[in-house]
PLY file of the C-alpha trace (Angstrom):
ply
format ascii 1.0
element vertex 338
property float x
property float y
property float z
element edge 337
property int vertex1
property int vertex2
end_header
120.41 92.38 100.25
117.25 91.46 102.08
117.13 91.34 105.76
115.88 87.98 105.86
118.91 86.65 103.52
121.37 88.86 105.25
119.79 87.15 108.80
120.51 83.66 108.00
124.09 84.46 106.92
125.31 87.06 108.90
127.73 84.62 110.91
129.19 84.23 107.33
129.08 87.73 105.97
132.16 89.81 106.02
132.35 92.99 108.54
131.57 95.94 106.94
132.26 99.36 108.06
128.79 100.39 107.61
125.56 99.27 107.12
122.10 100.94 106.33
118.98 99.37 106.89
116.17 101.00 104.64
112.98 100.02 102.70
113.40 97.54 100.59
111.89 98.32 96.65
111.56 95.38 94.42
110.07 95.81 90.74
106.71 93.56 92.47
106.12 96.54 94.34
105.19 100.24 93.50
106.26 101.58 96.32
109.03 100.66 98.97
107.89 99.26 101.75
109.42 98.57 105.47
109.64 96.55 108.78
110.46 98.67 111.55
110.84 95.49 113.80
112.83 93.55 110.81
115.49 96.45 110.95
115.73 96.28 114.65
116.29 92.31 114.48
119.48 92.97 112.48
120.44 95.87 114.29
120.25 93.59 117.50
121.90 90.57 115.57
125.00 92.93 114.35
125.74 94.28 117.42
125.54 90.60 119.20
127.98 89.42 116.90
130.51 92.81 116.51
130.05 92.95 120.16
130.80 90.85 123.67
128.35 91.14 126.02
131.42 92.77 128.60
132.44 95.42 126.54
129.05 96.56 125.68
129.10 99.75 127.81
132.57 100.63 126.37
132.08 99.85 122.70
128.37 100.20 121.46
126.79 103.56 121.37
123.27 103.98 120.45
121.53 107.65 118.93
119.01 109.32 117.26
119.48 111.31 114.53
116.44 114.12 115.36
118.06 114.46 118.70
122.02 113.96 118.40
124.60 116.11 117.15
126.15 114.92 114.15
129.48 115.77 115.24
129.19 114.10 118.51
128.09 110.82 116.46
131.19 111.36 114.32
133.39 111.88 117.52
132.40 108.50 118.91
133.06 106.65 115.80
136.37 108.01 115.43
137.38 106.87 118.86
139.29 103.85 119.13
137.59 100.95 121.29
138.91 100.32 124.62
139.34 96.90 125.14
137.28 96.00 121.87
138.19 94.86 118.40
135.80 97.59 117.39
133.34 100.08 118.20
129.91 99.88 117.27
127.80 103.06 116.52
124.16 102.87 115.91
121.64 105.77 114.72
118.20 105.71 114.67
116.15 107.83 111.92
119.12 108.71 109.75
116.81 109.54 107.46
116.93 113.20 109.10
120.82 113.57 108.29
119.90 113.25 104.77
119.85 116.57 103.98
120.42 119.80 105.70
123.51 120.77 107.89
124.17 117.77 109.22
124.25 116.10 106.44
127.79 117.10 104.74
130.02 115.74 108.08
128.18 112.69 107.54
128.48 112.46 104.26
132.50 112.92 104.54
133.05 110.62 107.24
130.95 107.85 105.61
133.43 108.46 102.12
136.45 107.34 104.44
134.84 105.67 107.94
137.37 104.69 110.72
138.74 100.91 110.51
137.96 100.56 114.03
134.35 101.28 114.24
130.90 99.63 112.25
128.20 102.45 111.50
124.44 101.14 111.23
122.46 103.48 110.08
119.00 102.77 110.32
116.21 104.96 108.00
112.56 104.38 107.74
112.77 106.14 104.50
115.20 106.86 101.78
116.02 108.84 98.39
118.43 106.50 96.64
119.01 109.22 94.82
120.71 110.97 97.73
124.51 110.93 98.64
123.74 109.46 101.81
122.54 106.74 99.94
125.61 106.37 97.44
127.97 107.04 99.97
126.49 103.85 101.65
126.17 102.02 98.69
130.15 102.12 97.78
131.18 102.43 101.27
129.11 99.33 103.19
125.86 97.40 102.97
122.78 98.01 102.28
119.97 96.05 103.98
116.41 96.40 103.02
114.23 95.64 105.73
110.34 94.77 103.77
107.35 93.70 104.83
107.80 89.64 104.75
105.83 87.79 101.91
102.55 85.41 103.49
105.17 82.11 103.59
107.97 84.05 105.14
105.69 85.61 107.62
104.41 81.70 108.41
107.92 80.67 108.72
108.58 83.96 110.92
105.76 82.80 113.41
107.02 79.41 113.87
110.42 79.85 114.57
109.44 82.79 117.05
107.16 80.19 118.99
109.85 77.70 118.86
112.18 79.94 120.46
109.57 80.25 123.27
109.69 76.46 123.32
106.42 75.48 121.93
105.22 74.50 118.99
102.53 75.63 117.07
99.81 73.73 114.17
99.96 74.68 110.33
96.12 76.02 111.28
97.37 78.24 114.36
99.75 79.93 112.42
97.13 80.77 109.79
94.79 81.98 112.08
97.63 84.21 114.22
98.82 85.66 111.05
95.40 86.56 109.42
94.16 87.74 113.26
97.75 90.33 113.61
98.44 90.88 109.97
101.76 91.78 108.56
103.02 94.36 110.97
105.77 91.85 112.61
105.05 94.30 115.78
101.35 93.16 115.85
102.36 89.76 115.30
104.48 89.56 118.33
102.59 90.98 120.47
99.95 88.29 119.57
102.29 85.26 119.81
103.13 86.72 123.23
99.77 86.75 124.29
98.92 83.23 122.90
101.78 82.12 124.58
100.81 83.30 127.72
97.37 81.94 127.72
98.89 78.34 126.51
101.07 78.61 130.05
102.90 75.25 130.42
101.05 73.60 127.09
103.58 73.08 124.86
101.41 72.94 121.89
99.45 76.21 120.46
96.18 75.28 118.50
93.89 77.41 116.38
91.30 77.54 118.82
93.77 78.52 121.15
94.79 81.60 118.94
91.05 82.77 118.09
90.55 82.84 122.48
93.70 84.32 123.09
93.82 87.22 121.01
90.12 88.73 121.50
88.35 89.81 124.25
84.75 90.36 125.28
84.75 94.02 124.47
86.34 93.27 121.29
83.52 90.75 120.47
80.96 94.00 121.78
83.15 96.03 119.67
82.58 93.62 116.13
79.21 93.20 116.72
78.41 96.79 117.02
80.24 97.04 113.27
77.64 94.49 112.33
74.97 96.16 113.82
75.72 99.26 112.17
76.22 98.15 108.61
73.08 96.03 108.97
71.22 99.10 109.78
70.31 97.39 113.17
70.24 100.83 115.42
68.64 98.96 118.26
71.51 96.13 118.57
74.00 98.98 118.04
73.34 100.87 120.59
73.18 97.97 122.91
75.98 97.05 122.06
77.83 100.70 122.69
75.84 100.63 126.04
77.74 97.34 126.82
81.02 98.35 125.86
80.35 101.24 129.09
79.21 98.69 131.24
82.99 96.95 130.49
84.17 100.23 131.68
85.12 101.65 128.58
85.03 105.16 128.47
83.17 107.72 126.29
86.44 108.81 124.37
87.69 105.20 124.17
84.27 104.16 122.40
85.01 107.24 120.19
88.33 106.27 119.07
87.41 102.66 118.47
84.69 104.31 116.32
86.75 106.44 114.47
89.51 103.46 113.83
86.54 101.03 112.84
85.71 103.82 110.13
89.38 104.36 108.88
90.19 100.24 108.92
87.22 100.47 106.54
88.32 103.58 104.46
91.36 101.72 103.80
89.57 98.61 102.75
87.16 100.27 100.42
89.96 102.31 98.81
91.60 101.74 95.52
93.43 99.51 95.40
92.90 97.90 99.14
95.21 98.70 101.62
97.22 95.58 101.99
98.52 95.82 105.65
95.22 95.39 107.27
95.05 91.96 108.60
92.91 90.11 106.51
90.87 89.33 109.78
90.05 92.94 110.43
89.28 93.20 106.61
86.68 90.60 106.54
85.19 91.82 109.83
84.51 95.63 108.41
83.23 94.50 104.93
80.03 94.97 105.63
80.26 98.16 106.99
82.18 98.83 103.29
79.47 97.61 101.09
77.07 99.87 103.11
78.72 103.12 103.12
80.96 102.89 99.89
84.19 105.26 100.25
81.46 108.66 99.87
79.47 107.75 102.96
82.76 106.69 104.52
83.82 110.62 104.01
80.50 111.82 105.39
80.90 109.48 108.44
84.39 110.59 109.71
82.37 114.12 109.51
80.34 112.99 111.87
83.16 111.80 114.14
84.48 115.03 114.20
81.59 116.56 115.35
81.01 113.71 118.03
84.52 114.20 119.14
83.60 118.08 119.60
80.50 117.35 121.68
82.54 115.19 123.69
85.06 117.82 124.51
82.47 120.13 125.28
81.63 120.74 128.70
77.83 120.83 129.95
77.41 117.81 127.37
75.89 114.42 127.58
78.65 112.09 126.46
76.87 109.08 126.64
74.21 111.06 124.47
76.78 112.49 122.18
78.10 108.63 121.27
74.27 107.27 120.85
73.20 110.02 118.25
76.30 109.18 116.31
75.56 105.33 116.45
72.22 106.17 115.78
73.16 108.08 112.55
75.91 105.69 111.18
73.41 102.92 111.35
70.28 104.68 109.55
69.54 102.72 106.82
70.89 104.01 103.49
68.29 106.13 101.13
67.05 104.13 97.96
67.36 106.26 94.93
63.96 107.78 94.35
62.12 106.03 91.19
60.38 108.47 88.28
0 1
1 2
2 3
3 4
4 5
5 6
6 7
7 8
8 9
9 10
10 11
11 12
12 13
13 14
14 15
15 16
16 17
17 18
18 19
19 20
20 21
21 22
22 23
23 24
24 25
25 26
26 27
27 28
28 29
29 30
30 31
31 32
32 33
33 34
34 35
35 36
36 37
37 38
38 39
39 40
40 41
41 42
42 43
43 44
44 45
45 46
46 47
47 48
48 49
49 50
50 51
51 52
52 53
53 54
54 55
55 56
56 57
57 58
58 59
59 60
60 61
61 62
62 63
63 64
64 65
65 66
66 67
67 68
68 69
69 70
70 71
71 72
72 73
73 74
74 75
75 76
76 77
77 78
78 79
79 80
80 81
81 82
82 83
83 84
84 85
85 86
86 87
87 88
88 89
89 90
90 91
91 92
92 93
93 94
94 95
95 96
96 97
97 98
98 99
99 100
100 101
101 102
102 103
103 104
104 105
105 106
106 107
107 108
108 109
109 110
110 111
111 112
112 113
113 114
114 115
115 116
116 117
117 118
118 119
119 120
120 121
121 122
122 123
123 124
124 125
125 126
126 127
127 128
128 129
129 130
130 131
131 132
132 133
133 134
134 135
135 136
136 137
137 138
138 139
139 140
140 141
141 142
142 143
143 144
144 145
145 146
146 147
147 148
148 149
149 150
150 151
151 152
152 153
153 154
154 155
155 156
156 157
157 158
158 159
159 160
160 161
161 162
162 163
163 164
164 165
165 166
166 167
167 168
168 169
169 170
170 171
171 172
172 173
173 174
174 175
175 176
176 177
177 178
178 179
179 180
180 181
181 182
182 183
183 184
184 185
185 186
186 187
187 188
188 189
189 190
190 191
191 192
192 193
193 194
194 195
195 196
196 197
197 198
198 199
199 200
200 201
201 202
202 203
203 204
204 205
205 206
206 207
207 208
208 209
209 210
210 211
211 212
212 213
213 214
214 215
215 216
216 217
217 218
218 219
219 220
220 221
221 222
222 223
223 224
224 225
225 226
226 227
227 228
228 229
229 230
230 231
231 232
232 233
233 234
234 235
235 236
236 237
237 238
238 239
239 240
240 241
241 242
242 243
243 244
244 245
245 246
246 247
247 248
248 249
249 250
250 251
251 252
252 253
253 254
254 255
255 256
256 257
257 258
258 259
259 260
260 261
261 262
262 263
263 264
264 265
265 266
266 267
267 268
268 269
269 270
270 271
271 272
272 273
273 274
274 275
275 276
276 277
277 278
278 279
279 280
280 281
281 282
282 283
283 284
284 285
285 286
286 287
287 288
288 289
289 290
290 291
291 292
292 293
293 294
294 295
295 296
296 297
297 298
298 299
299 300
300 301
301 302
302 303
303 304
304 305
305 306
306 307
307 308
308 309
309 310
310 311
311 312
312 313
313 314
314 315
315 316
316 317
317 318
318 319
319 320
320 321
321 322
322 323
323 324
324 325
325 326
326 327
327 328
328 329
329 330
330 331
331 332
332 333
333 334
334 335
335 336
336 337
């Protein structure tokens, strides 16, 4: 089942003694994919409903699997609930009890789980292949928490802005989903910040979206891009000397560099990478069609030595980040003519 689905009906759904939520693989899709945030939204919804708000210290228990001891998870689900109905044990990164040690006490407790407890056990990866994954399969639910589609992802940013009672235009949400992208994280964090610059408006336009979520030095930041793909060294490097004067520092400027070149990496590749925002892919393009995924290669090369320079004592940092600026935007070699 899909987390979305199992979302909207979960009031209606039966209890299960266990649940995993896991990447969700469709035949549409190659490869699995998964919503970190998605997983925790049903996590958080499960335990709402399984649990009262004044039992919670005495019947919810929360680990993770790279740091707790199997048997100490097992323990706790085999206690019975004081003054509960049922006990609720959650675990983080089960993926890691897949195999090794830890994974046969799992494995046997999940083939007969105690009546008076509900296991979720979340994995940001999974061999269905696996017992842990069978075991699940007979024994519980299994929730697959994808990436949402561009119309669920819509829907997803207008009831989130509802619940912060506003409301939001068909346009805004357009603009806040191509702007954040498909990482429901990033998308959040934007309607937060929209929200916030709104204050006591109860209405979020797209104009309102485009000021909220950039900043000057993000504006310094695209137009260096530009500058750079354009072959413009003198704009570029005005542009890097503003981003200093915004008190950015050498090894910030550096990083935004080197995440500029891999945002574009993944948009030149093969096919494109999907979960760049659309916004950020548009904005890089024409650092793409300059460099090509070869001259992409050569440029991280150059980070790398930057980055060295940087970390170098006795050297000019501010020096260091102009020759590299200076070398990304040279203007790319025609091919030499007989």
């Amino acid at each position: 089942m899909r987390a979305l689905e199992f979302l909207q009906r979960i009031d209606d759904e039966p209890v299960r003694p266990l649940y995993l939520l896991c990447p969700y693989k469709t035949e549409r899709r190659k490869h699995p994919s998964y919503e970190p945030l998605l997983a925790q939204r049903v996590a958080e919804k499960l335990t709402k409903r399984l649990v009262t708000p004044e039992t919670r210290d005495l019947a919810f228990a929360s680990f993770h699997a790279d740091e707790a001891d199997i048997h100490e998870i097992i323990e706790t689900a085999e206690t019975y609930p004081f003054l509960a109905e049922r006990r609720v044990v959650l675990v983080n990164e089960a993926q890691h009890f897949e195999k090794g040690p830890a994974s046969g006490p799992l494995i046997s407790y999940l083939e007969a789980p105690a009546e008076t407890a509900v296991m979720i056990l979340v994995a940001s990866a999974v061999d269905r292949r696996s017992k842990l994954y069978k075991a699940c399969e007979k024994q519980g639910l299994i929730i697959g928490c994808e990436e949402l589609r561009s119309n669920e992802l819509h829907e997803w940013i207008q009831q989130e802005v509802k619940a912060e009672g506003k409301q939001i235009e068909a346009a805004a949400v357009k603009e806040l989903a191509t702007r954040a992208g498909s990482r429901l994280s990033d998308v959040e964090n934007a309607i937060r910040l929209v929200c916030n610059y709104v204050g006591e408006n109860g209405k979020i336009r797209a104009e309102d979206v485009a000021a909220a979520c950039a900043d000057v030095a993000e504006e310094e930041v695209w137009a260096m891009t530009d500058a750079i793909a354009a072959s413009d060294t003198a704009k570029a490097l005005r542009c890097l000397r503003q981003l200093m004067e915004l008190g950015k520092s050498e090894m910030e400027i550096m990083g935004t560099i080197n995440w500029l070149l891999k945002t574009a990496y993944y948009v030149a590749a093969s096919p494109p990478d999907r979960r760049v925002p659309s916004f950020q892919a548009e904005k890089v393009r024409p650092l793409v069609r300059k460099l090509g995924v070869r001259k992409l290669r050569d440029a991280f090369r150059l980070c790398i030595e930057a980055e060295l320079m940087l970390r170098s004592t006795g050297v000019d940092r501010t020096l260091a980040l102009e020759l590299l600026v200076v070398k990304l935007a040279a203007p790319r070699r025609q091919p030499q003519t007989a």
